[in-house]
N, C-alpha and C positions, 0 to 999 in steps of 0.2 A: 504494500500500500504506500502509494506517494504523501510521505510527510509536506506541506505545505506553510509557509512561513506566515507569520500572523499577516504579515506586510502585503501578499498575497490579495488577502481577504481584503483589505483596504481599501486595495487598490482595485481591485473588482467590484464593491459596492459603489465606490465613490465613481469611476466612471461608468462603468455599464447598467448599474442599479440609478444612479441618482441621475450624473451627465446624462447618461442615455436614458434618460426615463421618456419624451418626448417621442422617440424613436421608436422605444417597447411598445408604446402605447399606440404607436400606430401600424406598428407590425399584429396588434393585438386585433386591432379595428380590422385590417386587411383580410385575417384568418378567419373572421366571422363572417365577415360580409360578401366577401369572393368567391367566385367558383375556381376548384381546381381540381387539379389532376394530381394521382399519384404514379408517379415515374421511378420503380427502383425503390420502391419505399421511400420518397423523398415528395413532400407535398409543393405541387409546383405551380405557381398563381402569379396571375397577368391581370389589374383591375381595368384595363383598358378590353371594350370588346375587339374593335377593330386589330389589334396587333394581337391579340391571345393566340390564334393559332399559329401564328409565328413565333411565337417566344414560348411555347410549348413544344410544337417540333424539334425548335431549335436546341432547348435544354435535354427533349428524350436524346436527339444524335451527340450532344455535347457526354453526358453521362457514358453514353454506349459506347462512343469511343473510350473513354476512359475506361471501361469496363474490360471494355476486349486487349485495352494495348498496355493495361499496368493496375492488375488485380489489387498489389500492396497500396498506390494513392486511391484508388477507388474506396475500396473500405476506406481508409480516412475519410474521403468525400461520405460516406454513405454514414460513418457514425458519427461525426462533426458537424454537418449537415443536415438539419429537420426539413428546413423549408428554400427556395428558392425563388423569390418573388420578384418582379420585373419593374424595376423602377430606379431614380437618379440614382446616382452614384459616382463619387470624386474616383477617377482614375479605370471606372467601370464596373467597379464592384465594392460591396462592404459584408464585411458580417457582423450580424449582433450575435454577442452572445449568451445573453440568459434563455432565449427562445432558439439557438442556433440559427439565424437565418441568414442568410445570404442573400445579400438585392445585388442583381444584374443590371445595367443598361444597356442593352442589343445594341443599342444606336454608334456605342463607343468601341462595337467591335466589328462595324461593317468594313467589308471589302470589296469593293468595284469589280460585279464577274465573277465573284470568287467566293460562293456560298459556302467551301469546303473550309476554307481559311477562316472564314465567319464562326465555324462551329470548331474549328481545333481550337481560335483563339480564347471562346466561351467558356470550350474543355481548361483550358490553361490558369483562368482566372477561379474556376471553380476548384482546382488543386490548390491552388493559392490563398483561398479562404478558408479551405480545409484544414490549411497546415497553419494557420493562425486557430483555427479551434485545437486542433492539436497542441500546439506551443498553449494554449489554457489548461488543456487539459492534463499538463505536465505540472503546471503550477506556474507557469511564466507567462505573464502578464504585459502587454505592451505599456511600458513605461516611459516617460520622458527619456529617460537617461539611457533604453536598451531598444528605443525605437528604429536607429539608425541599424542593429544585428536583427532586430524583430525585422522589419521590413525585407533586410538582406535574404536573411533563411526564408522566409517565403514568394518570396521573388525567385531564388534560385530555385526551387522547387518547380513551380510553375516553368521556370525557360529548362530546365533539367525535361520533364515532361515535353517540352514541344521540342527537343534535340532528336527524342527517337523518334523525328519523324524526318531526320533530315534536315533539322531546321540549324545553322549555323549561328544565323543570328536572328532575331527575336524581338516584337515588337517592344516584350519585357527589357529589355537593356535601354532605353528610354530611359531619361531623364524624370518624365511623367510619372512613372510608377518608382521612382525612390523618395519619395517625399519625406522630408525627413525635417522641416522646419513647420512651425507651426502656421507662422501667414501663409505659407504656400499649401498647404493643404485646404485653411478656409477658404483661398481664394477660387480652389478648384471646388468646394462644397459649394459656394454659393454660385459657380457657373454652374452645377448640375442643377442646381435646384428652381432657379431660374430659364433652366429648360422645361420644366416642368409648364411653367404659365405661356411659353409662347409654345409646346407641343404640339405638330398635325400629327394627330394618329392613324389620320387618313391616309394622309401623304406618306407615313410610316410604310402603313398597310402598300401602299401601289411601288414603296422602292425597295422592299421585299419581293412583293411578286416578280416586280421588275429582274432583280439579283437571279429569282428563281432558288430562293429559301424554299424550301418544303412551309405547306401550312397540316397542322392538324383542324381534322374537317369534324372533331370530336368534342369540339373546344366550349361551347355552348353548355 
């Protein structure tokens, strides 16, 4: 049994219970009020109708590759991971972790022509939230002072993951995804979140079809 340091507890109430209480609360609203799917044992929810059967598709082929090309991050994914829900996100993804969930934003992982790329990239940030529940569930907590290693090891996880496919370099070596100061991280929270109010989920919908994303036709 992993001993845990009282400092631990602290530091998990005080940002995920208190900080993140706003956040809980509306992954909480989400879970009641949405329709979704279970994928893998993983409850996978889009509040948007228009885009739901694309960000359902997209996360069944996102998990399945992960399934089939690396059994050991999968389970990570599958026991770090409750939920999956489709919305902003600073760098394209986050996880909370009193409810495990994990918000995606498709938008931040499109590729021009290249639906296959779209879903390795989704696979890759969903290993990367996994190993941020993992690094909790070890007792290590993202810290001020261990954010810059907390970020590193899951970051390398995820571009470790998109190497066995050939990938030499990786959208993950990006500047983008080391965030490691605090203004640069709000400034990318409040551009996500402000996509939120000027959103076409229409326009969403036609440059999916467009790419030639799979949509699930189950999504309803």
């Amino acid at each position: 049994m992993i001993k845990r340091r009282f400092s631990f507890y602290l530091v998990l109430i005080w940002r995920q219970y208190l900080v993140g209480a706003p956040a809980t609360l509306l992954e909480v609203l989400v879970h009641w009020m949405c329709p979704f799917q279970m994928i893998k044992k993983i409850r996978v929810v889009d509040p948007i109708t228009e885009t739901r059967g694309y960000f359902i598709a997209a996360i069944e082929r996102a998990l399945t590759l992960i399934a089939t090309s690396d059994s050991i991050r999968f389970n990570r994914v599958q026991r770090e991971i409750h939920s999956i829900v489709s919305g902003p996100a600073p760098c394209g993804s986050t996880y909370g972790r009193p409810l495990r969930v994990c918000s995606v934003d498709l938008r931040c992982y499109y590729v021009e022509d290249d639906p296959n790329m779209t879903i390795m990239l989704v696979a890759s940030a969903l290993v990367r939230e996994a190993t941020a529940g993992y690094l909790f569930s070890k007792g290590i907590p993202r810290t001020r002072r261990n954010q810059l290693r907390f970020n590193h090891l899951c970051r390398k996880e995820a571009q470790q993951f998109l190497q066995q496919f050939g990938m030499t370099t990786t959208p993950l070596d990006s500047e983008q995804f080391a965030v490691t100061h605090q203004e640069a991280f709000w400034k990318s929270a409040v551009k996500a979140i402000h996509g939120v109010f000027v959103r076409n989920s229409a326009g969403e919908a036609a440059v999916w079809k467009k790419q030639g994303m799979p949509h699930n036709n189950d999504d309803q």
